[in-house]
C-alpha positions as CSV (number, residue, x, y, z in Angstrom):
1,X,-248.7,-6.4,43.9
2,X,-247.8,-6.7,40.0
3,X,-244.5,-3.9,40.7
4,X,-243.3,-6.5,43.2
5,X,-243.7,-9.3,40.5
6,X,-242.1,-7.2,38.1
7,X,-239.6,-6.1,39.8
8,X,-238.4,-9.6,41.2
9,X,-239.0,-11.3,37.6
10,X,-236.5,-7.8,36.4
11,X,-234.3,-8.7,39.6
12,X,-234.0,-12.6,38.0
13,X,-233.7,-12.2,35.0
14,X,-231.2,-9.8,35.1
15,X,-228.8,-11.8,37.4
16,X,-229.4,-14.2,34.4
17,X,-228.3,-12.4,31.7
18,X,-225.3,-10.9,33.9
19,X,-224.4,-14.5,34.0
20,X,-224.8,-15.4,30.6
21,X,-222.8,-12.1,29.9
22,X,-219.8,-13.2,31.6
23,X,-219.9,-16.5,30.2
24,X,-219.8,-14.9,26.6
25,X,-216.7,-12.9,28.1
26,X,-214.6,-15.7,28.5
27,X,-215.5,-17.2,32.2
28,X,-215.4,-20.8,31.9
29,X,-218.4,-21.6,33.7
30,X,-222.2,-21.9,32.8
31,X,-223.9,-18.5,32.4
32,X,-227.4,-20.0,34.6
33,X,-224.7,-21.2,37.0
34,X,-222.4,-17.5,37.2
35,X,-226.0,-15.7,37.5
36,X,-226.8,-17.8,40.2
37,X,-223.9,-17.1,42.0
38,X,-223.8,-13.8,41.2
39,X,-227.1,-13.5,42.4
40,X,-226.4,-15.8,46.1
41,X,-223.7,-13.0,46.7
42,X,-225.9,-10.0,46.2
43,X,-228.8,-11.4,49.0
44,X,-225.7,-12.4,50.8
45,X,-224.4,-9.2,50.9
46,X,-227.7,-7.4,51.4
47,X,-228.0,-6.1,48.0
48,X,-230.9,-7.4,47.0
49,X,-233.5,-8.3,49.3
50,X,-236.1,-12.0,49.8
51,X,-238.8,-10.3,49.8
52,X,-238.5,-8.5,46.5
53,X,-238.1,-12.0,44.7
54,X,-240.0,-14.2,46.9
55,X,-243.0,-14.5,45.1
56,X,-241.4,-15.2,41.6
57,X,-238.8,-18.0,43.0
58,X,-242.4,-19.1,44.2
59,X,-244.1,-18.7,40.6
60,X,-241.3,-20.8,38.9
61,X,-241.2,-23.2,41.5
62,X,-244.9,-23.8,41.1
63,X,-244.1,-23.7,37.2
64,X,-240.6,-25.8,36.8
65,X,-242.3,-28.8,35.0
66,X,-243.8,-26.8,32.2
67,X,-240.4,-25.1,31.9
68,X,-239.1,-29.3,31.1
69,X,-241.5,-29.8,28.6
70,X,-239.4,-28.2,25.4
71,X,-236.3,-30.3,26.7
72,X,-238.4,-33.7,27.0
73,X,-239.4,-32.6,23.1
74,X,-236.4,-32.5,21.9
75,X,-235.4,-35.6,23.7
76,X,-237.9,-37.4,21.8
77,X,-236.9,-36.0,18.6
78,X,-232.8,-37.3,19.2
79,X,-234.5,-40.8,19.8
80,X,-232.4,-42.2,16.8
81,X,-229.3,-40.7,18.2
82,X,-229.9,-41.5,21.7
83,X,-230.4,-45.7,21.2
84,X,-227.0,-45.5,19.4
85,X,-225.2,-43.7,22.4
86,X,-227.3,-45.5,25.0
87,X,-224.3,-46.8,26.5
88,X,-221.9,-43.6,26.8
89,X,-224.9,-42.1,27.9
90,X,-225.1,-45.2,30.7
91,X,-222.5,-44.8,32.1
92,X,-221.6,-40.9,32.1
93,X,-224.8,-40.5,33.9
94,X,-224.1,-43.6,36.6
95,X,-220.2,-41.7,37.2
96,X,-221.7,-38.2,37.6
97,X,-224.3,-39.9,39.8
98,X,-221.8,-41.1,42.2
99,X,-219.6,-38.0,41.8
100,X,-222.7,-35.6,43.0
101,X,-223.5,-38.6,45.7
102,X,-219.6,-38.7,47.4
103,X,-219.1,-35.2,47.2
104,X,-223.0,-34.1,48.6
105,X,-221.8,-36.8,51.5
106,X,-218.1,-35.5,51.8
107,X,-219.2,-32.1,52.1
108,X,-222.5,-32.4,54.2
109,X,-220.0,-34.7,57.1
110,X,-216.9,-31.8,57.0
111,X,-219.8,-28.6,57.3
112,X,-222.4,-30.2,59.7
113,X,-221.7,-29.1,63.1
114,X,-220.4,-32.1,65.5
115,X,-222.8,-30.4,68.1
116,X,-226.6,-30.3,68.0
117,X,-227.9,-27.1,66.9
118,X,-231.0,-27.5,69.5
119,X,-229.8,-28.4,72.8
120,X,-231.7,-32.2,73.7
121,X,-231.7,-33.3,69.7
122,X,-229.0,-36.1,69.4
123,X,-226.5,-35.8,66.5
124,X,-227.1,-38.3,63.5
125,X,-223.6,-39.2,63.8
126,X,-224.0,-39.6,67.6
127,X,-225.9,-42.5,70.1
128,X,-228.2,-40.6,71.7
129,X,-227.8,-41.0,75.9
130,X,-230.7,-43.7,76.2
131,X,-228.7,-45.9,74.2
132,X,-225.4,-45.5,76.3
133,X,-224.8,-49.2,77.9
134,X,-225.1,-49.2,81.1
135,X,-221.8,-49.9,83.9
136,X,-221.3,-53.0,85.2
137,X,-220.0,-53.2,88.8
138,X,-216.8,-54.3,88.8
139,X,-216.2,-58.3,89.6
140,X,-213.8,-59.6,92.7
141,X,-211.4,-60.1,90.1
142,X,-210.9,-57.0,88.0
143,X,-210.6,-54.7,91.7
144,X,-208.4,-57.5,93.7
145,X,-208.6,-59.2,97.3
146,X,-211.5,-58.4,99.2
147,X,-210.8,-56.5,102.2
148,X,-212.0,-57.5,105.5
149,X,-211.8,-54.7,108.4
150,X,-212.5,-54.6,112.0
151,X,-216.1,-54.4,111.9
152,X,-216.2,-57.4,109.1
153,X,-214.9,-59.9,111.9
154,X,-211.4,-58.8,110.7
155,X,-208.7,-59.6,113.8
């Protein structure tokens, strides 16, 4: 039980620093962002297995808001600095804020399927057949003359 911790923390930890690595190298993205890719590929690709990191993904989850507490610290520490850039700081966080928000939609309407993965649920996008109007017969006008034949008293 503590090998499979171990080894899973190792397993995290090291897709980390390989990320952080190649960040130092010259790639011009994040390290924790280049780990975690890194790392997506690797269970993609069978490399490394759920089950060997399940339980620490599960132990940091359970964790994540006394891993916030040194940044909320510091926060309170650039209070001076952060009233002067209130502002800038405004408004960079409402553009990003809409950025995430129109590409999360963009994205989530071009990858959803346009069919319902479970046959009978209805698509979000879709009415659902209970809500289909119902057909009106058609009026004497919209299908012409009535037609009267032999057995209608028709000559």
């Amino acid at each position: 039980m503590m090998i499979d911790t171990l080894r899973g923390f190792g397993i995290v930890v090291g897709f980390f620093l390989l990320g952080m690595g190649l960040h130092r190298v010259g790639v011009p993205i994040p390290g924790g962002v280049l780990g975690l890719l890194a790392f997506y590929l690797a269970m993609s690709a069978g490399l490394v297995k759920l089950q060997w990191v399940e339980r620490v993904a599960g132990l940091l989850l359970r964790h994540m808001v006394l891993l916030f507490v040194p940044l909320t610290v510091g926060l309170m520490d650039m209070g001076p600095v952060l009233s002067r850039q209130a502002l800038a700081i405004t408004a960079s966080l409402l553009v990003s804020l809409t950025a995430v928000l129109l590409t999360t939609g963009l994205l989530g309407r071009w990858l959803l399927p346009t069919e319902p993965i479970l046959p009978g649920l209805p698509l979000a996008n879709h009415e659902s057949p209970s809500q289909e109007p119902v057909p009106l017969k058609p009026s004497a006008a919209e299908t012409g003359p009535a037609k009267i034949g032999p057995a209608e008293g028709g000559r």
